[in-house]
C-alpha positions in Angstrom: -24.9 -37.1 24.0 -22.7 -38.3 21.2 -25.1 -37.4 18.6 -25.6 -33.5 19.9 -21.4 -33.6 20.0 -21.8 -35.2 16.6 -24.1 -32.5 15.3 -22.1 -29.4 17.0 -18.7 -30.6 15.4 -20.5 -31.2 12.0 -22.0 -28.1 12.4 -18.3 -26.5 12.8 -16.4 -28.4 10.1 -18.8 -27.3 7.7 -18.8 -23.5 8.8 -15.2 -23.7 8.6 -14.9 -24.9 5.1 -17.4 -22.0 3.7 -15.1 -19.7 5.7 -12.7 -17.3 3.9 -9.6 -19.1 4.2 -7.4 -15.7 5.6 -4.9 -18.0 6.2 -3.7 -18.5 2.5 -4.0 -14.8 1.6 -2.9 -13.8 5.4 -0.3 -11.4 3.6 -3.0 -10.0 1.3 -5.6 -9.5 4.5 -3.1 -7.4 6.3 -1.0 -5.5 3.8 -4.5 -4.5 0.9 -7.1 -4.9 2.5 -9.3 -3.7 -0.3 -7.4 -6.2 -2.5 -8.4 -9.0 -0.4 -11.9 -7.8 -0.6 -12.2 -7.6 -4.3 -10.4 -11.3 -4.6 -13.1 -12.4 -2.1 -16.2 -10.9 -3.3 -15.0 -11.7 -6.8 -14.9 -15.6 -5.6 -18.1 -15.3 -3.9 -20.0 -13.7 -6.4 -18.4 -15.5 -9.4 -18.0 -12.3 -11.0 -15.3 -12.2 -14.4 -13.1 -9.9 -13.7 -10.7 -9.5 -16.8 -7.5 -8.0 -14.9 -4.4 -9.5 -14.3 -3.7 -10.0 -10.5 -1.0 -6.9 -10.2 -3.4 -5.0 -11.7 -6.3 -5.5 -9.5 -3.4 -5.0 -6.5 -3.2 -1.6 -7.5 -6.4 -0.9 -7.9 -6.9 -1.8 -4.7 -4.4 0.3 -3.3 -5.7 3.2 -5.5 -9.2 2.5 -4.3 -8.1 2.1 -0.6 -6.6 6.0 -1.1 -9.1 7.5 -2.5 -11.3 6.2 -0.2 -9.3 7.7 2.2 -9.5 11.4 1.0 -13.0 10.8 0.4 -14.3 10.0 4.0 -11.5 12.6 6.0 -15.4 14.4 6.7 -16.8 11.2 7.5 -19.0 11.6 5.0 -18.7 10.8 1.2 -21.1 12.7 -1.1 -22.1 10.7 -4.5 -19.7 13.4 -6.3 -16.4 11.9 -4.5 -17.6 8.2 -5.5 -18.3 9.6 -9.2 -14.9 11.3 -9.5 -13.4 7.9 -7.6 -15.5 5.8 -10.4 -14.0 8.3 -13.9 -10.5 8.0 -12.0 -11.0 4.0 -11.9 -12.0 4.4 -15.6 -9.7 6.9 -16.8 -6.4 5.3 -15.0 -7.1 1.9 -15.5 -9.3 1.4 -18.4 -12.0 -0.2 -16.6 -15.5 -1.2 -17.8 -18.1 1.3 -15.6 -19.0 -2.3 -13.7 -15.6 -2.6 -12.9 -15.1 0.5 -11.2 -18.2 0.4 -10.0 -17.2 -2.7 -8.1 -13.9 -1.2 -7.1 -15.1 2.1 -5.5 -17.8 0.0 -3.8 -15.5 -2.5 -2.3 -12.7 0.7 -1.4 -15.2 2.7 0.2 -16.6 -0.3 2.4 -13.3 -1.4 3.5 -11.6 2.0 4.8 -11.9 3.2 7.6 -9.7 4.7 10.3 -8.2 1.4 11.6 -6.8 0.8 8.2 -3.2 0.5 8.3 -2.4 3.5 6.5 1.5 2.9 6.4 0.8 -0.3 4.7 -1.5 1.1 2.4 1.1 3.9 1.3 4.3 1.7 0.9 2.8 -0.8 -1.1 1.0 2.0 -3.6 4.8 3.3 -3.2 6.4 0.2 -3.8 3.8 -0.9 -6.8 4.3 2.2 -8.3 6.9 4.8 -10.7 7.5 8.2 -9.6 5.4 9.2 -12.5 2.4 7.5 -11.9 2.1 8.8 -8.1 2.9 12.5 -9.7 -0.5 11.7 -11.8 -2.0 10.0 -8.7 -2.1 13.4 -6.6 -4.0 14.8 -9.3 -6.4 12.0 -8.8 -6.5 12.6 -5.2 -7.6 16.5 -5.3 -10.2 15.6 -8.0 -11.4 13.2 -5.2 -11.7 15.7 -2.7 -12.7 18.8 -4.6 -15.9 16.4 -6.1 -18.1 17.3 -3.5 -18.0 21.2 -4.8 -14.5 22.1 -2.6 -11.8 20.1 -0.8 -11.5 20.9 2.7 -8.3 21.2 4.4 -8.8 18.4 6.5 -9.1 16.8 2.4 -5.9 18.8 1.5 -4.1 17.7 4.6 -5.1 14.0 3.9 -3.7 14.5 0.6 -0.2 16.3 1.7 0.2 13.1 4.3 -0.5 10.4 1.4 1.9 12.7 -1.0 5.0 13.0 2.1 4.3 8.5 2.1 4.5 8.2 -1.3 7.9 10.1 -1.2 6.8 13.1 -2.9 8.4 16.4 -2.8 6.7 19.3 -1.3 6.6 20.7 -4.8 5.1 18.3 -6.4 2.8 18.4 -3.9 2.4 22.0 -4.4 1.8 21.4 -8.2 -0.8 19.3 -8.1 -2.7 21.4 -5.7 -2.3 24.3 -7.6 -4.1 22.5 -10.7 -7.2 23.1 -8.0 -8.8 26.2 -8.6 -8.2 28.5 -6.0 -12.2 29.0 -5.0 -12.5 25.3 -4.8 -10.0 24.6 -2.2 -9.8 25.7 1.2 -6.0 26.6 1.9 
């Protein structure tokens, strides 16, 4: 009997230790999601990954976003990841791995459970006016990648815009920049 017990607690230490300690990045877990994925996968995979740590925060916020616009219709063509990937590239200067990696890891983690509040107020709170102006732009391009965004993409959009404490103008503006024949509303 005691070497069964023996074996089952062993068995259970050692699980344990491999585990993800969520404990230690317990803020991380809950508030970015996505960032805690990256860090994780990062760890697991021994990957270099040559950005500093605030950096990689807002990435995965970004990620986590654009994630969101892209799967409103529950499905995400390969145009939306592409236009997720140049945004990754364009914004942040990443290596194509990188983003790669980053749109991979967004669109894995999101789905509608996601604490969307916390996702918005720490992009809000990470972030200038300016760059969540610019960020709106790199939402529509999101949504209009898979030939036209859809209201229910549009909509998505205007929500993450009124959480980012965005006007309704500049809302407006960036939606404009869409073609009319490529949006919906």
């Amino acid at each position: 009997l005691s070497r069964v017990v023996k074996s089952s607690m062993g068995r259970r230490s050692e699980a344990l230790s491999a585990a993800p300690n969520r404990e230690e990045y317990f803020e991380d877990f809950i508030k970015n999601k996505v960032y805690y994925r990256l860090r994780q996968r990062l760890a697991n995979e021994g990957r270099p990954f040559e950005i500093p740590e605030s950096s990689l925060r807002k990435l995965g916020l970004a990620g986590g976003l654009m994630a969101r616009v892209a799967e409103v219709d529950r499905e995400v063509t390969g145009g939306e990841t592409s236009a997720m990937i140049e945004a990754l590239r364009r914004g942040w200067d990443l290596k194509q791995d990188e983003a790669d990696f980053v749109a991979e890891v967004a669109l894995a983690e999101v789905t509608p459970e996601m604490d969307y509040y916390r996702l918005t107020r720490e992009f809000f709170t990470t972030t200038d006016e300016a760059e969540r102006v610019r960020f709106l732009d790199v939402l529509f391009s999101v949504a209009v990648a898979d030939g036209s965004a859809s209201n229910a993409e549009i909509e998505e959009i205007r929500a993450i815009a009124l959480a980012l404490k965005l006007t309704h103008q500049q809302f407006i503006q960036a939606k404009v920049k869409v073609p009319r024949e490529s949006r919906e509303t």
